[in-house]
C-alpha positions as CSV (number, residue, x, y, z in Angstrom):
1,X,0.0,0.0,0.0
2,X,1.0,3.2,-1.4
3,X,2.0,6.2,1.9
4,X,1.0,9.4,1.7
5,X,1.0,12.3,-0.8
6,X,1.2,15.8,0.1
7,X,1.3,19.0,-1.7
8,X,4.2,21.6,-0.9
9,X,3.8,22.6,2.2
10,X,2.7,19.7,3.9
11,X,-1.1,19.6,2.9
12,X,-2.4,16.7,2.5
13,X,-3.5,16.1,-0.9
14,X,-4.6,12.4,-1.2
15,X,-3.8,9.8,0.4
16,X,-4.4,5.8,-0.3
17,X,-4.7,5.0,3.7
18,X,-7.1,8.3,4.2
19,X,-9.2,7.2,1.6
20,X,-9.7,4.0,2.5
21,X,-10.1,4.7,6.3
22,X,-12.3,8.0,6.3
23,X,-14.4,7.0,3.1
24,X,-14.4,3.9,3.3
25,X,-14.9,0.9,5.1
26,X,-11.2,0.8,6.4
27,X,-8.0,-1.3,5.6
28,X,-7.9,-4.7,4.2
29,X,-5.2,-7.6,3.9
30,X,-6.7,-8.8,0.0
31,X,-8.3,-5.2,-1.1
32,X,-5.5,-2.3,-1.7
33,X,-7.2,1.4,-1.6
34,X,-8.4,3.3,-4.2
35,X,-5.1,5.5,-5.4
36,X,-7.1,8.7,-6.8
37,X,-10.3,10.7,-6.4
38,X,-11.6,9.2,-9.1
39,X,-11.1,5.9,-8.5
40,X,-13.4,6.4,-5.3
41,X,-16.3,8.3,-7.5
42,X,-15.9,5.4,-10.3
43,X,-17.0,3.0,-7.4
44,X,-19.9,5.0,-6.9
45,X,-21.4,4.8,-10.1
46,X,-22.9,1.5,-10.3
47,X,-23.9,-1.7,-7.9
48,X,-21.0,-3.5,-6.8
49,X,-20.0,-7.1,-7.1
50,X,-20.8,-7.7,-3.3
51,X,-24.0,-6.3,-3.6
52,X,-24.5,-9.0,-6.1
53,X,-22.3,-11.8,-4.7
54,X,-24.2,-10.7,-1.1
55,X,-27.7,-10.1,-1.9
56,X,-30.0,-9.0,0.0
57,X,-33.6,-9.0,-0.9
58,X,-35.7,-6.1,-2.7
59,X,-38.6,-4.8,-0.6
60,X,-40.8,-6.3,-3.3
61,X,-39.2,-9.6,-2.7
62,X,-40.3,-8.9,1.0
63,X,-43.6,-7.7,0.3
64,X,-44.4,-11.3,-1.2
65,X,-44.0,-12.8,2.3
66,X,-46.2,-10.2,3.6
67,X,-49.0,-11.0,1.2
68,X,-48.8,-15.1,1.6
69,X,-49.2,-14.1,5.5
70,X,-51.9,-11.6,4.6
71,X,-53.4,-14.3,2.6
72,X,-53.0,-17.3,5.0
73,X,-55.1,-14.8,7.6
74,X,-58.2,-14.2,5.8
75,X,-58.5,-17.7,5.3
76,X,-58.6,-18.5,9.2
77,X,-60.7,-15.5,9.4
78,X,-63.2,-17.1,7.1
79,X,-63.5,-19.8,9.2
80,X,-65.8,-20.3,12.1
81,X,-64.6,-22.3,15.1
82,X,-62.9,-21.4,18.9
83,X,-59.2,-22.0,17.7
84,X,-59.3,-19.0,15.1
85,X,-57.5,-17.0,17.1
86,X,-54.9,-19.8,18.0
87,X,-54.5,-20.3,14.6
88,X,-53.7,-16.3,13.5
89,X,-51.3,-16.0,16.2
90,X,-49.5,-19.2,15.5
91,X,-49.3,-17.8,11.8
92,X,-47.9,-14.2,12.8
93,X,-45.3,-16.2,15.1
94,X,-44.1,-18.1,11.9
95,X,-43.8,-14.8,9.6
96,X,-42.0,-13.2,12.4
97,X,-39.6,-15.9,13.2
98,X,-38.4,-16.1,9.6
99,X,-38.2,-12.5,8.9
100,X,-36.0,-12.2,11.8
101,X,-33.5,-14.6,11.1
102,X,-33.5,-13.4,7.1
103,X,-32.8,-9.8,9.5
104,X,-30.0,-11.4,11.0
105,X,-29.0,-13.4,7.7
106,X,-28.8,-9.0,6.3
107,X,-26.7,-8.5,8.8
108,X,-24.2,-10.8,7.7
109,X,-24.6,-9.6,4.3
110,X,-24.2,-6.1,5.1
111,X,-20.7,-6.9,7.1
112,X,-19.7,-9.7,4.2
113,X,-20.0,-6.3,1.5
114,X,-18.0,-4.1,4.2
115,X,-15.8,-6.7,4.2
116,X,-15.0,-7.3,0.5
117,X,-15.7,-4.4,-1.2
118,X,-13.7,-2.3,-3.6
119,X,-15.9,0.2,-3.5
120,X,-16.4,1.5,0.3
121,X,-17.0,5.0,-0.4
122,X,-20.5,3.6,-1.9
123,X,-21.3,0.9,1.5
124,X,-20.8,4.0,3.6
125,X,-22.6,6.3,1.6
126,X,-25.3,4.0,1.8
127,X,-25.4,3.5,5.3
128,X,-25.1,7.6,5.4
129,X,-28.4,7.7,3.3
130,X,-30.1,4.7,4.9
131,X,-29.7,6.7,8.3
132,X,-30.3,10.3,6.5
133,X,-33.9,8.6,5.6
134,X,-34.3,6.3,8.7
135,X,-37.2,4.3,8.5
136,X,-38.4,1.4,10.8
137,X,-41.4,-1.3,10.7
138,X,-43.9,-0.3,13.2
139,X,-46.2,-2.8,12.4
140,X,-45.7,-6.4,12.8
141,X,-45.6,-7.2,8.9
142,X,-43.1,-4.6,8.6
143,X,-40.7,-4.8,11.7
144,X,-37.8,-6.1,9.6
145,X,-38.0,-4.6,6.3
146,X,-35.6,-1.9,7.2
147,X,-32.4,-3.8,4.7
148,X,-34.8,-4.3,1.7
149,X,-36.5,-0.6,2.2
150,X,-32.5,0.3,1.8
151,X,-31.8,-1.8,-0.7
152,X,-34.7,-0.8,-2.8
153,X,-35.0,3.0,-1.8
154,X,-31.5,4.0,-1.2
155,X,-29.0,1.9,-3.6
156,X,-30.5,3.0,-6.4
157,X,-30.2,6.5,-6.1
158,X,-26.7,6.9,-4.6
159,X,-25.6,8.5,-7.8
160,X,-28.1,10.6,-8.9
161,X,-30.3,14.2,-7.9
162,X,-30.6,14.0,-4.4
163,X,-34.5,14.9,-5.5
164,X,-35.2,11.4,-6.8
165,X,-34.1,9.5,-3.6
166,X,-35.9,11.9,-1.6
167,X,-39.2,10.8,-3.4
168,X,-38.3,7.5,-3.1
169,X,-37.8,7.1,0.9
170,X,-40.4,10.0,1.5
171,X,-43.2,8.1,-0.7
172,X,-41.5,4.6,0.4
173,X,-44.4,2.4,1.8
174,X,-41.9,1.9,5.1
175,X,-41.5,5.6,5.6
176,X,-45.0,6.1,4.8
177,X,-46.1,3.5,7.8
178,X,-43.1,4.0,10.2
179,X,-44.9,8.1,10.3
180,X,-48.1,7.3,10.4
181,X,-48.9,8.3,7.8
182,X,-51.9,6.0,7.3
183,X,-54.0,8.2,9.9
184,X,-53.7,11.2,8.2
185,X,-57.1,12.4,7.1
186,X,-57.7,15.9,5.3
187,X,-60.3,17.0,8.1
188,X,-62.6,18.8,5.3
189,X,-62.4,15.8,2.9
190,X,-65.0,13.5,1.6
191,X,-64.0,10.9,3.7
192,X,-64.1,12.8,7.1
193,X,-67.2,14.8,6.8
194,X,-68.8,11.5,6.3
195,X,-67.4,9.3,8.6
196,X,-67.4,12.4,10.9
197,X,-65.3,10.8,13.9
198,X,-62.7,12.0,16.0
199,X,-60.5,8.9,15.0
200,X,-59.9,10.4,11.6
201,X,-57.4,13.5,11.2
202,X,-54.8,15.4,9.9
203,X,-51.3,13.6,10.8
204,X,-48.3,16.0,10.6
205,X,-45.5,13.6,11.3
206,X,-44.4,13.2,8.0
207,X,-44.7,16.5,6.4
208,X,-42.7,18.0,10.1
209,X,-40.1,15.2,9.4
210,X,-39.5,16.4,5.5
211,X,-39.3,19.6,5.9
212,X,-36.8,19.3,9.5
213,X,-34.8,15.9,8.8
214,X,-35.0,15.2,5.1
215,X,-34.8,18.8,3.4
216,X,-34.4,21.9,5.2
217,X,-33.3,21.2,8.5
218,X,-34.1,21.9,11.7
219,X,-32.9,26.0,10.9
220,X,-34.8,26.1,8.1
221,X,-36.9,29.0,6.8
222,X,-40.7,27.0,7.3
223,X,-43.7,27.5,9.7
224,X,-45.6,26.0,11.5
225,X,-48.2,26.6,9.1
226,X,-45.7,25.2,5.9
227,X,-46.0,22.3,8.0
228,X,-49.3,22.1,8.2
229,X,-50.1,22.7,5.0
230,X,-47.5,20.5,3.1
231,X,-49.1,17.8,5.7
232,X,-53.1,18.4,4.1
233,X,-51.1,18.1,0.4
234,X,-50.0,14.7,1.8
235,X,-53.1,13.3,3.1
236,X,-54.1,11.5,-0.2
237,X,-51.4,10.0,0.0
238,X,-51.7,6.5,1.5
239,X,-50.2,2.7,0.9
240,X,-51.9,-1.0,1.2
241,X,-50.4,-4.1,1.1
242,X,-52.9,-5.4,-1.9
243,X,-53.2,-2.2,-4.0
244,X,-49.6,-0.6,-3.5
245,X,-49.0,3.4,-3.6
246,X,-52.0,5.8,-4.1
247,X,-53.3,9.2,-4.2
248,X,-57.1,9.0,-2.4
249,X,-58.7,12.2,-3.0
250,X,-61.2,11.1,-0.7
251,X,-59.4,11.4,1.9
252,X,-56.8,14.5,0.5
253,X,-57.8,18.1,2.1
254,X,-59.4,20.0,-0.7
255,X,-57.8,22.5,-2.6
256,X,-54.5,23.9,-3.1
257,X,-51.9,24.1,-0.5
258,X,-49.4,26.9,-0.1
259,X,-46.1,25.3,1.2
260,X,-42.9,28.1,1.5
261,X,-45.0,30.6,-0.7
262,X,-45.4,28.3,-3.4
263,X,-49.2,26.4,-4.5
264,X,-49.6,23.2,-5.2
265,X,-52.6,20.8,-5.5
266,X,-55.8,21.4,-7.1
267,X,-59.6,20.7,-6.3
268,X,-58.9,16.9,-7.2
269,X,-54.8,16.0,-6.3
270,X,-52.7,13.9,-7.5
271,X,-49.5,12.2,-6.6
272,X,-47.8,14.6,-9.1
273,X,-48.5,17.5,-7.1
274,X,-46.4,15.5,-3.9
275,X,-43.5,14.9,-6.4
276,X,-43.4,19.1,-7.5
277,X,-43.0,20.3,-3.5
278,X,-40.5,17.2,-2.8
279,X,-38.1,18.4,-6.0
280,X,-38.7,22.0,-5.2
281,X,-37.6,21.6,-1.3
282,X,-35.0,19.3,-2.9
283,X,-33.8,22.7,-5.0
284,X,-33.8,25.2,-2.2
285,X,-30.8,26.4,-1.0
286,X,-31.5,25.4,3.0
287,X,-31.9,22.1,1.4
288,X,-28.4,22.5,-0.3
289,X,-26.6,23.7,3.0
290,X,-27.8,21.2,5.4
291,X,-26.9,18.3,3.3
292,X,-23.8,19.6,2.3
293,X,-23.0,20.1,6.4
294,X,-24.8,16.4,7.6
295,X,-22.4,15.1,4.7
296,X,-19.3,16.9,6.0
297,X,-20.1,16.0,9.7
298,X,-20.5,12.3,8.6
299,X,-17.4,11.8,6.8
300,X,-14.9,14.8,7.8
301,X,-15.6,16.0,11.7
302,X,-18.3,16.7,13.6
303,X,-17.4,20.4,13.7
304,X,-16.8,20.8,9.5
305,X,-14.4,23.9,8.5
306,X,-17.5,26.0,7.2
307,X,-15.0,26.7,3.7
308,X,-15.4,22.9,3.3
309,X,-19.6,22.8,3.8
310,X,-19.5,26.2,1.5
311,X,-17.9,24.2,-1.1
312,X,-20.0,21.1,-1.2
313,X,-23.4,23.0,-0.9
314,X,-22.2,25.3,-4.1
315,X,-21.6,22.2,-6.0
316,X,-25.1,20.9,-4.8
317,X,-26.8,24.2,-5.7
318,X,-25.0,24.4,-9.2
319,X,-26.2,20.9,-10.4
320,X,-29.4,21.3,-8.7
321,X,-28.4,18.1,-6.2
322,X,-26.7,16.4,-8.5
323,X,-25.0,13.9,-5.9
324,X,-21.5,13.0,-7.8
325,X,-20.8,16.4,-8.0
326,X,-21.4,16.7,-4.1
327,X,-19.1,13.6,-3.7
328,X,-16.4,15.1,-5.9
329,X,-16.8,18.7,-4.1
330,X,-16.0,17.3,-0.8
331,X,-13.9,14.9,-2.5
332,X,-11.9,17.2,-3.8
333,X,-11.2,19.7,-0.7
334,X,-8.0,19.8,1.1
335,X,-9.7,19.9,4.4
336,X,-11.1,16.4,4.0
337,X,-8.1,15.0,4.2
338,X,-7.3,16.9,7.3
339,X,-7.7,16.8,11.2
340,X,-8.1,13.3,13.4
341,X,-11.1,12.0,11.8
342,X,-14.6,11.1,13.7
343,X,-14.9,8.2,16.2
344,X,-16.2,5.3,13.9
345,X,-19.8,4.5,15.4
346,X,-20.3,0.6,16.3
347,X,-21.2,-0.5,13.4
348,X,-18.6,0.8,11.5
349,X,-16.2,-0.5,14.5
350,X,-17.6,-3.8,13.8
351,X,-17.4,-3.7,9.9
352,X,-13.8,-2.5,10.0
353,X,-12.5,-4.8,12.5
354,X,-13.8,-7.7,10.0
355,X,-12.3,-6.5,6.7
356,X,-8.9,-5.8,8.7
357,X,-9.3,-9.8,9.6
358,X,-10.4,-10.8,5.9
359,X,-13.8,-11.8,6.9
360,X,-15.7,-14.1,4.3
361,X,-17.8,-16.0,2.8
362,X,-16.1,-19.0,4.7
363,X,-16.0,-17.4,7.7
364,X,-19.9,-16.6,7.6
365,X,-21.0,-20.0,6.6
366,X,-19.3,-21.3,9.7
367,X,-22.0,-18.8,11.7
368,X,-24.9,-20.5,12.9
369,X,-27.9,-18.3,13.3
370,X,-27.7,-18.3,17.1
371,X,-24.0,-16.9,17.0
372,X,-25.0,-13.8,15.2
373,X,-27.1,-13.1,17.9
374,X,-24.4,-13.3,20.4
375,X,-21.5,-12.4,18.1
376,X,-23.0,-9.6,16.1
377,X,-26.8,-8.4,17.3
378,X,-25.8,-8.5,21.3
379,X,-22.7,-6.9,21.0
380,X,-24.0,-3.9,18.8
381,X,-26.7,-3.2,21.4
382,X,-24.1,-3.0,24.3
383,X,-22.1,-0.6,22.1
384,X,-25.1,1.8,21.8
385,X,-26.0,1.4,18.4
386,X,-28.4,-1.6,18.0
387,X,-29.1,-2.9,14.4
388,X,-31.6,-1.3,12.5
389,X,-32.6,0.2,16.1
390,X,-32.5,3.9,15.2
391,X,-34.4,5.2,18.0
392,X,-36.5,7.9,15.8
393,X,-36.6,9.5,12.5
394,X,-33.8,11.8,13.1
395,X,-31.7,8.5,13.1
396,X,-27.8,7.6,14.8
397,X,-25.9,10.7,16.4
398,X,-23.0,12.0,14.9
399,X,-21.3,13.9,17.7
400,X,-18.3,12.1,18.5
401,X,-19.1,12.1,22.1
402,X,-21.8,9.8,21.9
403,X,-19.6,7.8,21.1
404,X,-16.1,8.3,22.5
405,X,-17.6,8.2,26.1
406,X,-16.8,5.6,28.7
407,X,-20.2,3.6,28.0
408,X,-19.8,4.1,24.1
409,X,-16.3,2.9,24.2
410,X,-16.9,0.0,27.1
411,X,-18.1,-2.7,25.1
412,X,-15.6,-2.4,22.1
413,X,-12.5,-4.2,23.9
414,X,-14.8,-7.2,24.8
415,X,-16.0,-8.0,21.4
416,X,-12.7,-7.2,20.1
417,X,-11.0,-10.0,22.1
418,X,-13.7,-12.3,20.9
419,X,-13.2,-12.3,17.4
420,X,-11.0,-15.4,17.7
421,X,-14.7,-17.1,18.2
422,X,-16.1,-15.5,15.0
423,X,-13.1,-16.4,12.8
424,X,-10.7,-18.8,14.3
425,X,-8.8,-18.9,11.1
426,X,-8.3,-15.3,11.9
427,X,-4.8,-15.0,14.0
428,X,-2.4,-13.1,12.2
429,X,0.8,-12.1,13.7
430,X,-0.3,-9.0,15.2
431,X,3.1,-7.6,14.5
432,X,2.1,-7.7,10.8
433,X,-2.1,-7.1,11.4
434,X,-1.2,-3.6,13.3
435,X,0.8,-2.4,9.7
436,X,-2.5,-4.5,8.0
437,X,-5.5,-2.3,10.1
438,X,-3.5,0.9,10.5
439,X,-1.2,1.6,7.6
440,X,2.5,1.5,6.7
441,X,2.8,4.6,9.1
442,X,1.2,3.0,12.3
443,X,1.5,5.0,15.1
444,X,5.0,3.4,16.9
445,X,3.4,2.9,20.4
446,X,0.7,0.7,18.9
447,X,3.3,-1.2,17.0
448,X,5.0,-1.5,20.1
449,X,2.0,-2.5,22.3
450,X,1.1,-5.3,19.2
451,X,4.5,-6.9,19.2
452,X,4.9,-7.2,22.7
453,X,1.7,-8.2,23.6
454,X,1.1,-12.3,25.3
455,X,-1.1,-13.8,22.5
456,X,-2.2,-13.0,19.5
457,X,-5.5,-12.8,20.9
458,X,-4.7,-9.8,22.9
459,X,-2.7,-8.1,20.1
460,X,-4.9,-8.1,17.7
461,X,-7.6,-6.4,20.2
462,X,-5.0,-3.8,21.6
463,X,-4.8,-2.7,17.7
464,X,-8.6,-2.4,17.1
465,X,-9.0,-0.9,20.3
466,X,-6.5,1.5,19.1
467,X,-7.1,5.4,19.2
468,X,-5.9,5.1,15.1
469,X,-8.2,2.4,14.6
470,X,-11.2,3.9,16.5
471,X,-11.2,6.6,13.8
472,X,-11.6,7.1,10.5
């Protein structure tokens, strides 16, 4: 592996080890780093091999199940007897146990494309979008569709306006559920005035959640009433199982709707009205700044040099959100290849550790399904950041605090001495693993600590437990 790179003056221009660490899924013995900006962006551009060799399944492929369970119901509900009841529980329990060891098979997947990759800048920018749209299963059906909602909503979009994945997660039947947004009911609709019942009513999670999370952010120059109003232009829109995406006009508020000074809708709505605000807030320029700073946080520091957010929100606003230009603009800076780097959150802890041990296809075959809960699932949740477990829609914390504290950082050591467990063919010397995880110029004390340490066991954890490692 190539060392690093500067310009006169002793900037840091690119370097292999940087790239690989900071924007991507870290150091590996069989994958060398990407040696120029553009190799990175190249890797961007289209699905890579692990996401083929490690599939995980659409959220089509996972509505299927849904529908044989939805099916397998209505005909116990058809029948007439005491041990109907018995018989719909017994069916959920089945659904659920399968969907949650396909969650934990995802998992493995997800860890097995860290792993092997060639392209980590685009695992990592998926997990960056996955948690920029967070989305969770309320509902029984859905409570582990969060991979396949990624997979279908996020992947696919990774490279182009950052309007088109916003439509796609906002409008996503996961998103649509995990806000409620099956309650909301224009209250002067069709619908309401004739069902006229309290249970039925406007629902303002989603529309509060676009404009705060998704577009603007939380600074952003919108009411109370935008709010309001973009939720009424959102009420028609509504998701089943059976029939798929819809706009109801039925149960849509009547009318136009005036959302940052702008109208949309008519007497009638349609889902192309919900498209026009989405790729207008996409467009505006709060939109522009607070991605270009959430992608900056993510990936540089927590406190971004404002010169570096200024230049990545330019190139948003000049290509109108045009997401390889954003990647190149930040890309592309001298200050993103500066400073210490941001303390890797657990699951990016976990996913480097594995690539810097070669974890494989081997090694994951060996897992039984019982191991990943105590190996993988268990040990994520004691390190703050359970699987899929966002705890709301404003999803994983980025402040490196929340992670760097004595209960973030507590678990880490444990799990890291027990990856002998998850790949006993993993023991490298850890005189040669500490140059393997941390680069040709390895801080000395941790080459020190690794060479002298009693097993190999104990070395290889004092390197991942590393201050290098423990940040990108």
């Amino acid at each position: 592996m190539g060392g690093r790179r500067k310009r006169k003056g002793g900037h840091v221009a690119f370097d292999p080890i940087i790239a690989e660490t900071r924007f991507g899924c870290g150091l590996s013995p069989v994958v060398r780093p990407p040696e120029t900006i553009a190799e990175i962006l190249d890797g961007t551009s289209q699905p890579s091999h692990v996401e083929t060799q490690y599939p995980i399944a659409s959220f089509d492929h996972y509505l299927t199940r849904v529908l044989v369970l939805g099916e397998a119901r209505k005909k116990i509900r058809a029948k007439n007897g005491p041990d109907k009841a018995q018989e719909l529980r017994k069916q959920l329990r089945v659904f659920l146990r399968a969907s949650a060891v396909d969650q934990r098979h995802w998992l493995v997947q997800s860890m097995l494309r860290r792993s092997s990759t060639d392209a980590g800048f685009r695992e990592r920018l998926a997990f960056f979008w996955a948690d920029h749209f967070t989305a969770k299963g309320k509902r029984q059906a859905l409570r582990y569709s969060s991979a396949p909602y990624a997979e279908s909503a996020i992947r696919p979009h990774l490279t182009g306006r950052f309007e088109d994945m916003l439509i796609a997660a906002v409008t996503h039947p996961l998103m649509l559920s995990f806000l409620d947004q099956e309650k909301s009911v224009g209250p002067a609709s069709p619908f309401a005035l004739k069902r006229q019942a309290k249970q039925f009513g406007l629902n303002e999670n989603l529309a509060r959640e676009v404009l705060e999370l998704h577009t603007l952010g939380v600074a952003g120059p919108y009411s109370q009433t935008d709010v309001r109003q973009l939720a009424e232009l959102f009420a028609g829109l509504q998701w089943k199982t059976d029939v798929g995406l819809a706009y109801r006009p039925e149960i849509a508020e009547p009318g136009a709707e005036r959302v940052l000074g702008k109208w949309y809708g008519s007497q009638q709505g349609q889902l192309a009205d919900i498209h026009a605000v989405l790729r207008d807030l996409a467009r505006h320029p709060s939109t522009a700044r607070h991605i270009a700073h959430k992608l900056a946080v993510h990936f540089v520091s927590d406190a971004p040099d404002d010169a570096l957010v200024r230049a990545i929100e330019a190139a948003y606003l000049d290509t109108d959100g045009h997401l390889p230009a954003v990647y190149h603009a930040m890309l592309s800076h001298t200050l993103s290849w500066q400073g210490a780097g941001n303390v890797k959150q657990p699951v990016e802890f976990v996913g480097s550790s594995l690539r810097a041990l070669g974890f494989a296809q081997s090694d994951a075959t060996a897992l039984e399904d019982k191991n990943v809960k105590t190996q993988f699932l268990a040990p994520l949740l004691l390190m703050g950041q359970p699987w899929e477990g966002a705890t709301g829609p404003d999803g994983w914390s980025e402040d490196d605090q929340q992670w760097a504290s004595p209960q973030g950082l507590a678990a880490r050591p444990q799990w890291a001495l027990s990856l002998p467990e998850i790949l006993p063919q993993a023991r490298p010397d850890p005189r040669e693993f500490v140059r393997v995880a941390l680069g040709p110029d390895a801080p000395e004390r941790v080459v020190f600590a690794a060479g002298a340490a009693e097993s190999r066991r104990e070395g290889i954890a004092l390197v991942l437990m590393s201050p290098a490692f423990q940040r990108h």
